[in-house]
C-alpha positions as CSV (number, residue, x, y, z in Angstrom):
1,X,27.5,46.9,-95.6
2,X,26.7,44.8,-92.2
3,X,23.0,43.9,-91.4
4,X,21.7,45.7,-88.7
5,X,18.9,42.7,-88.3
6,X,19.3,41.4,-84.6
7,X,20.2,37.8,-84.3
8,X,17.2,35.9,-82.9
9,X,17.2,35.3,-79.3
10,X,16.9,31.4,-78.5
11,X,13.8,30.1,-77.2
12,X,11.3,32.7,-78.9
13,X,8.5,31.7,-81.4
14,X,9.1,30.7,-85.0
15,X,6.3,30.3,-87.0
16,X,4.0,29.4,-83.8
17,X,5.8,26.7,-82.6
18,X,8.3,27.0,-78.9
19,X,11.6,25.5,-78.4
20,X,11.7,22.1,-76.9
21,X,13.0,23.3,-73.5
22,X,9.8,25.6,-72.8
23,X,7.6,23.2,-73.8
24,X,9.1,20.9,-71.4
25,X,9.0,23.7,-68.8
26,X,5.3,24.6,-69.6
27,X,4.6,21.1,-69.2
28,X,6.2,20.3,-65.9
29,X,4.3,23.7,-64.6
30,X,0.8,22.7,-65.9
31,X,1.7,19.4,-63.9
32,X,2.6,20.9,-60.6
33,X,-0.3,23.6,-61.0
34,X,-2.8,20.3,-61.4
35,X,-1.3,18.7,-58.2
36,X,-1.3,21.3,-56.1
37,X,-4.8,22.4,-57.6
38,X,-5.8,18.6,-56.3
39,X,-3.9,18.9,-53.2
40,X,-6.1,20.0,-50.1
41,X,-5.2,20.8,-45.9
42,X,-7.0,18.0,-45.4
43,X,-4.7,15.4,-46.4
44,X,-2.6,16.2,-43.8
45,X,-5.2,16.1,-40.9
46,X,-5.3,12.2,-39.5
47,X,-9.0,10.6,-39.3
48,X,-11.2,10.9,-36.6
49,X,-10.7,7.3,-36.5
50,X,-7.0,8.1,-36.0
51,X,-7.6,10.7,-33.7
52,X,-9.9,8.4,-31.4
53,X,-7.2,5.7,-31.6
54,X,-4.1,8.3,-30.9
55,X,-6.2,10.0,-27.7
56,X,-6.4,6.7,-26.1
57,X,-3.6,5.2,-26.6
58,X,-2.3,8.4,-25.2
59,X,-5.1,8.2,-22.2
60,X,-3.6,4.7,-21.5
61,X,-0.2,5.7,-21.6
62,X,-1.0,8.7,-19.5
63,X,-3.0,5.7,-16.8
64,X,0.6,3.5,-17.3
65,X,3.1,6.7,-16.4
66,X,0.5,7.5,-13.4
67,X,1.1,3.9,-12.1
68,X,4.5,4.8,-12.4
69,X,4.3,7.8,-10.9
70,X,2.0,6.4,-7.4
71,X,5.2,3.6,-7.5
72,X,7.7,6.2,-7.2
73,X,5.9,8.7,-5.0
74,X,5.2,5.8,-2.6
75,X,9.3,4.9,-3.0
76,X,10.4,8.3,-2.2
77,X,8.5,8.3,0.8
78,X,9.6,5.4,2.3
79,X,12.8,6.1,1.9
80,X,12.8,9.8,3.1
81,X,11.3,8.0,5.9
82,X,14.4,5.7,6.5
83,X,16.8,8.5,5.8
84,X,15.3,10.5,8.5
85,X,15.3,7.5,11.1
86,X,18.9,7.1,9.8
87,X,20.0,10.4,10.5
88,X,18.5,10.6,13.8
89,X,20.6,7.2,14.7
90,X,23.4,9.0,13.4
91,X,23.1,12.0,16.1
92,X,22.4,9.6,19.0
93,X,25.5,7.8,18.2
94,X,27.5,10.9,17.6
95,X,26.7,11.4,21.0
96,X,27.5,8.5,22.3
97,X,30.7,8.9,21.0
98,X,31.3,12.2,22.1
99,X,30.5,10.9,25.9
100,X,32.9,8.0,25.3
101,X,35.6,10.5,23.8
102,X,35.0,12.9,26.6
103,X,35.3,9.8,29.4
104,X,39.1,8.8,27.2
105,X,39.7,12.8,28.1
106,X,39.2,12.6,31.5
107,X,42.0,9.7,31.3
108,X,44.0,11.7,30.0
109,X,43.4,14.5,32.2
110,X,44.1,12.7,35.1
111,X,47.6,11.1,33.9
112,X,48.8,14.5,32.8
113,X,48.4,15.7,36.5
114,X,49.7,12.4,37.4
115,X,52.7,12.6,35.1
116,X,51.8,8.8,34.0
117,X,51.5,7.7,30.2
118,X,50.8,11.3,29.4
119,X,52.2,10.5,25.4
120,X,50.1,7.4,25.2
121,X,47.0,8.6,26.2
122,X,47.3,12.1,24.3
123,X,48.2,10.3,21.0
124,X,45.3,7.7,22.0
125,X,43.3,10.7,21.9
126,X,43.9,12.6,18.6
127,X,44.8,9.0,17.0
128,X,42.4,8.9,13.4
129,X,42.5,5.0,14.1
130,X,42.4,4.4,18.0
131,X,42.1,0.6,17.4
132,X,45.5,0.2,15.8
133,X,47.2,2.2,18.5
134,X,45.5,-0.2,21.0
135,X,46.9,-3.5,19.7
136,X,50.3,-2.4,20.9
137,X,50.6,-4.6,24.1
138,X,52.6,-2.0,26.0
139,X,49.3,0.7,26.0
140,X,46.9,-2.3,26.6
141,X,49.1,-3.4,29.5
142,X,49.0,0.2,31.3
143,X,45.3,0.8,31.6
144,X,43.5,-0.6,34.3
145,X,40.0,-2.3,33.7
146,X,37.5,1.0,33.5
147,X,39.9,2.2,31.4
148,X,40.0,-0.7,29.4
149,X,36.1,-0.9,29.3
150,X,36.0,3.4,27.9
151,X,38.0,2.1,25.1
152,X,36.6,-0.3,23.6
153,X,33.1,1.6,23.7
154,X,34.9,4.5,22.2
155,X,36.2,2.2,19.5
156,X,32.3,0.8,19.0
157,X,30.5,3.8,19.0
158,X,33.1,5.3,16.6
159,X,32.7,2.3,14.0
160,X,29.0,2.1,14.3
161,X,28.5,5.7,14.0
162,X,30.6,5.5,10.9
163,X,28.8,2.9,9.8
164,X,25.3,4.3,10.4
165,X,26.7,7.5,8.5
166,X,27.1,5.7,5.3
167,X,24.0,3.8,5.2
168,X,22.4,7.5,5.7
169,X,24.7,8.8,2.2
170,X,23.6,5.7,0.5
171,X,20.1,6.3,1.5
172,X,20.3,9.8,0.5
173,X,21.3,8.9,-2.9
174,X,18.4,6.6,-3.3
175,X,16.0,9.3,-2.2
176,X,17.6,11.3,-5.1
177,X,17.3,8.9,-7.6
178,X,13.3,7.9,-6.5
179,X,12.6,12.4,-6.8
180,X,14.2,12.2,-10.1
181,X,11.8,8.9,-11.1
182,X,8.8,10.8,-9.6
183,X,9.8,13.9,-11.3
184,X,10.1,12.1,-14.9
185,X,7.0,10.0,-14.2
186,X,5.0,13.6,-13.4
187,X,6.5,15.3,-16.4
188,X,5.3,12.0,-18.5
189,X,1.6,11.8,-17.5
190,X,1.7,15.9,-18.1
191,X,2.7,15.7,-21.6
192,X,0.6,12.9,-22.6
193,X,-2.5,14.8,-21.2
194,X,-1.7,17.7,-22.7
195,X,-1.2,16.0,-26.4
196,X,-4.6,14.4,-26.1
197,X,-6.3,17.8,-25.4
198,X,-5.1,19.0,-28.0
199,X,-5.8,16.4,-30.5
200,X,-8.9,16.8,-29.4
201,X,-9.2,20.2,-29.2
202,X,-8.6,20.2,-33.0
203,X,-11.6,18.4,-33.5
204,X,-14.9,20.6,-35.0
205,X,-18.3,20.1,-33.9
206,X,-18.8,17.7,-37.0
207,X,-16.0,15.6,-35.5
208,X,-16.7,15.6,-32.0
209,X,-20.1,14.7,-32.9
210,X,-19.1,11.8,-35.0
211,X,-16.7,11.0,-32.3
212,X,-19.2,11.0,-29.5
213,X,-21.8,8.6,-31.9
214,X,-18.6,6.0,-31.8
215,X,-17.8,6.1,-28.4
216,X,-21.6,5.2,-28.1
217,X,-21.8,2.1,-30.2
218,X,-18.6,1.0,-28.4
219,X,-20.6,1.4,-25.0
220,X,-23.8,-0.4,-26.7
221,X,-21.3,-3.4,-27.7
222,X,-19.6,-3.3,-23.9
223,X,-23.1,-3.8,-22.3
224,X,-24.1,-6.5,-24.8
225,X,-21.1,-8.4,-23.3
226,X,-21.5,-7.9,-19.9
227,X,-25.3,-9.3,-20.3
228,X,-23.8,-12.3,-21.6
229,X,-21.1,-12.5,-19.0
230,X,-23.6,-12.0,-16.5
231,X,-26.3,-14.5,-18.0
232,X,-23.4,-17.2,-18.2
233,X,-22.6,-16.4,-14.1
234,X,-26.2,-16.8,-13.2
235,X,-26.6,-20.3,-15.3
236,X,-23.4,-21.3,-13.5
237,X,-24.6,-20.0,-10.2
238,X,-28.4,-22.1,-11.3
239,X,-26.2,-25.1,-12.0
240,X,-24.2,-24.9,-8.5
241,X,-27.0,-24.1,-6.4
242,X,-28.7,-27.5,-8.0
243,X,-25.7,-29.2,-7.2
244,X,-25.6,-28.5,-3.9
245,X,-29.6,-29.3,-3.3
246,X,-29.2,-32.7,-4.8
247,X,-25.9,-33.4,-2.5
248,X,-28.0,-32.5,0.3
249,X,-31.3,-34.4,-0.7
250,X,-28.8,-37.4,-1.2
251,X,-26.9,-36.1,2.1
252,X,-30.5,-36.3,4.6
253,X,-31.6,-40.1,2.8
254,X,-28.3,-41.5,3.6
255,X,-28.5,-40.4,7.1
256,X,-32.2,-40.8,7.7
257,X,-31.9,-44.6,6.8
258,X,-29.0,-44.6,9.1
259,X,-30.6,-42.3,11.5
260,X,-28.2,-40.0,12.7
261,X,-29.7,-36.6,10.6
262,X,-29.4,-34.6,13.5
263,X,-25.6,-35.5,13.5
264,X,-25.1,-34.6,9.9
265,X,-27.4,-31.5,8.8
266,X,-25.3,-28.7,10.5
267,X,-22.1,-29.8,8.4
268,X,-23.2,-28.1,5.5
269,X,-24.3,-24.8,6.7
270,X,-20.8,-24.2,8.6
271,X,-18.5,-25.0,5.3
272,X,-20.6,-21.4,4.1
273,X,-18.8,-19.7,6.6
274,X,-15.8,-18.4,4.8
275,X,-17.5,-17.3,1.9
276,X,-20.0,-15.2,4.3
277,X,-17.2,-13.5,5.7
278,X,-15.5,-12.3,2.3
279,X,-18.9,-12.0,0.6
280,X,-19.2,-9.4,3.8
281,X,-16.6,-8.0,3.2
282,X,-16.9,-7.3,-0.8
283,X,-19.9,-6.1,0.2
284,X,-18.2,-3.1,2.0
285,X,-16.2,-2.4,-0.6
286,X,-18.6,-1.9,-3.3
287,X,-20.6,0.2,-1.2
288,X,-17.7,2.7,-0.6
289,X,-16.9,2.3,-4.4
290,X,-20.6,3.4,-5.2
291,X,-20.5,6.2,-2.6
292,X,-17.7,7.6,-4.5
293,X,-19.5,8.2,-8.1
294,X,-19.6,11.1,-9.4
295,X,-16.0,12.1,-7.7
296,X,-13.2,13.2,-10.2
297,X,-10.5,11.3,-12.1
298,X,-7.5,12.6,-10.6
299,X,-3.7,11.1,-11.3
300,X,-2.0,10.2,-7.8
301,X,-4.9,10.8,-5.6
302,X,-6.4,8.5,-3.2
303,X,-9.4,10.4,-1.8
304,X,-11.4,11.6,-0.2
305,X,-12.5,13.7,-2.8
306,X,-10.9,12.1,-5.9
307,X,-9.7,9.2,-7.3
308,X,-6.9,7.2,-9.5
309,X,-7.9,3.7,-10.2
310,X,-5.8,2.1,-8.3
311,X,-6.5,4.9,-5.2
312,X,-9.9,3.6,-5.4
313,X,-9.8,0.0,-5.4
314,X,-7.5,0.5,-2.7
315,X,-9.5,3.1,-0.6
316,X,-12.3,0.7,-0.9
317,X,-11.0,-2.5,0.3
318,X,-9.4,-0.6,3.2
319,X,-12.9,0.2,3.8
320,X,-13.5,-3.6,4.6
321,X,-10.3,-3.5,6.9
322,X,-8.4,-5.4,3.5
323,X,-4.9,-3.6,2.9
324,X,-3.9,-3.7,-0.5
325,X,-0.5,-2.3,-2.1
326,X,-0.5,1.2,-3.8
327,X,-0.3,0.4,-7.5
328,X,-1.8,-1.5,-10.0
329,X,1.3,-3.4,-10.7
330,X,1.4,-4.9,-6.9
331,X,-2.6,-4.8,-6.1
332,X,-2.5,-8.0,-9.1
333,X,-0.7,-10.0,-6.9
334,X,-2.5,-9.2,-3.8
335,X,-5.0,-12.5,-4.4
336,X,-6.2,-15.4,-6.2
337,X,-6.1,-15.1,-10.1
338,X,-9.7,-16.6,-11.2
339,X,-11.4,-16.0,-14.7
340,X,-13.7,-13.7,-16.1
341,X,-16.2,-16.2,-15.9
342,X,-15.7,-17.4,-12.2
343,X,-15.7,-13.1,-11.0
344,X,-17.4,-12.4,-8.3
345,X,-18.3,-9.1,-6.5
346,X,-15.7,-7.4,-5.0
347,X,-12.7,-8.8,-7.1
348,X,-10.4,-6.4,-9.4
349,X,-10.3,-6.4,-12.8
350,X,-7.3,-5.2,-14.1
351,X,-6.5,-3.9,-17.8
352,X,-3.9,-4.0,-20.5
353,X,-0.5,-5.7,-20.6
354,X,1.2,-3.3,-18.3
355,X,-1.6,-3.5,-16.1
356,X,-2.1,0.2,-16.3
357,X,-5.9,0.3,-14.9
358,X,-8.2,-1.7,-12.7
359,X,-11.7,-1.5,-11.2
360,X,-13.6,-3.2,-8.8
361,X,-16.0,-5.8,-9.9
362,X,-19.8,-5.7,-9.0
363,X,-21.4,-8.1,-10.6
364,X,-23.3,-8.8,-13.8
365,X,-20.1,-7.6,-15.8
366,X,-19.8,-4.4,-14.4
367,X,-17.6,-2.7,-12.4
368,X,-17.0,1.0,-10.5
369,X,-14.0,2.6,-11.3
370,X,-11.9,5.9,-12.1
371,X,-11.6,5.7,-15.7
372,X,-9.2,8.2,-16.8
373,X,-8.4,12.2,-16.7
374,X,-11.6,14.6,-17.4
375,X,-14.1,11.7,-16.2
376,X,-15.5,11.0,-13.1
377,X,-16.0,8.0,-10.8
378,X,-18.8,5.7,-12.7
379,X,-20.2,2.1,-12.8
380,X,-19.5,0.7,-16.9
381,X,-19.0,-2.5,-18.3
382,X,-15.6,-4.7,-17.9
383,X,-15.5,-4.7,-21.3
384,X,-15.5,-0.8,-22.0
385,X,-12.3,-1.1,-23.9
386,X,-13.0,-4.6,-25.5
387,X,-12.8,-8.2,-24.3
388,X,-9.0,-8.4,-25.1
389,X,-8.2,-5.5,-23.0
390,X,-8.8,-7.6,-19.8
391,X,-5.3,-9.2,-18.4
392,X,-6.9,-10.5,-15.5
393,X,-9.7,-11.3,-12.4
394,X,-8.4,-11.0,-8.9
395,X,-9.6,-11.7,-5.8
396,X,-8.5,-10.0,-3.1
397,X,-6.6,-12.4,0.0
């Protein structure tokens, strides 16, 4: 008689103890419960002190596209500029060709009625290439010398005009290329703004808080460096002024022994001259700078009533009748390179190896300038973003 006992399904319990598959099975879930149970959203989220590094690198990228941006605005105005001039020359000497080809017609007019040379002077006419039609010696020999004289200015004016039409298609084409730089460089500066908003946005108070203590001590460590730059300039300054006393102490004994004082004290008040007029100068420059705190941060603008960096250094040195360049990348070679040491007010400090920033230097180790998108217009130490982010001291020529 057959059992009706059921065979035993594998994998169930005998005598208390599981198969060695679910045992593994339980195992490897008890693992994955235990890392998942360890696992938290926070170990995705960067550090604040990741945050703080991403948002300015993006800030400086942002400063670097904008640089790029004033380069290629200023570009594509210069050459709309020449296309326009170009185009204009163009329609003068389509003109001038038209009054040259309308003088050949009245040739022609006048040897149809005449009955003489009718074939030359038609084909002359509606020739694509007038020149080679000319070289034929038996055309030449016919016309008299007005004649002569209507051709060759017809001939001119129709290879400079040609001429002066492709420089205006090349030039067009660069103006194309220079909107589609200035188009890319907007789009750049747009996205890297918007990133760092929203890193920061992400932020919670806690964070912001914490954020706002750094950006403090970094502040604290900036001014303690520009009291030391600026107790170094005024030893130096203490040490040249001492100099020059003793030069002129020695300067009077030499000439009272030899009694010509008179003929020797004005020398040195004269060689200050130069440095007057340039300290004059600076001295315009910073006072425009420092009327202008308080005024936004504002990519590609150069005033009145906001600022880029480089809009502002430039704005205030044309306020003391000194034309600099447009961008940051010419404005550093618009001078003598000095050290940080030797700065003096009224030089520009510019930043970073792609010279992405600059400010104007006031003295003491501070400057005025437009720091970045969502500031304003401020006076801060040169070394806001640490000693090695200087690249260099100008002075302007």
């Amino acid at each position: 008689m057959a059992s009706h006992r059921k065979s035993r399904p594998t994998g169930t319990r005998v005598a208390g103890i599981r198969t060695p598959a679910l045992a593994t099975a339980a195992l490897t879930s008890v693992a994955l419960l235990s890392q998942t149970a360890n696992a938290t959203p926070s170990d995705d989220r960067p550090t604040l002190e990741e945050v703080e590094k991403k948002v300015d690198d993006l800030y400086r990228q942002a400063g670097s596209a904008t640089e790029k941006y004033n380069a290629a605005k200023e570009k594509t105005t210069k050459q709309r500029k020449k296309v326009d001039t170009l185009l204009d020359d163009v329609a003068r000497r389509t003109q001038k060709l038209n009054d040259a080809r309308e003088e050949l017609g009245s040739f022609a007019s006048a040897q149809y009625r005449t009955g003489a040379s009718v074939p030359e002077t038609a084909t002359l006419l509606l020739a694509d290439s007038p020149q080679d039609y000319f070289d034929q010696n038996q055309l030449m020999n016919r016309l008299t010398g007005r004649q002569k004289t209507a051709v060759d200015d017809y001939v001119t004016q129709q290879s400079e005009t040609m001429k002066k039409r492709r420089e205006a298609t090349e030039s067009l084409e660069t103006l194309t290329d220079s909107q589609k730089d200035l188009k890319t460089a907007k789009s750049t500066v747009q996205r890297k703004l918007a990133t760092a908003r929203e890193l920061l946005s992400e932020l919670t108070a806690e964070e912001k808080a914490r954020l706002a203590a750094i950006e403090k001590q970094k502040q604290q460590e900036a001014a303690r460096k520009a009291a030391e730059l600026a107790k170094q300039q005024a030893a130096q300054e203490e040490a040249e002024r001492e100099r020059r006393e003793e030069a002129a102490r020695q300067q009077e004994s030499g000439s009272g022994s030899s009694g010509t004082s008179d003929g020797t004290g004005s020398s040195d008040s004269g060689s200050s001259t130069p440095g007057t007029s340039t300290g004059t100068k600076a001295e315009k420059a910073i006072a425009f700078a420092r009327a202008q705190i308080g005024k936004p941060y504002v990519w590609g603008a150069t005033g009145p009533g906001s600022y880029d960096c480089s809009g502002l250094t430039q704005a205030a040195w044309k306020a003391a009748g000194v034309t600099l360049p447009r961008v940051t990348y010419d404005q550093v070679n618009a001078g003598t390179t000095v050290s940080v040491s030797q700065a003096q007010p009224g030089d520009l400090v510019f930043f970073y190896d792609d010279i992405s920033h600059v400010g104007l230097y006031i003295g003491d180790g501070m400057m005025i300038h437009a720091p970045k998108p969502g500031a304003y217009v401020r006076e801060e130490s040169i070394f806001y973003d640490g000693e090695s982010s200087i690249y260099s001291v100008v002075r302007p020529a």
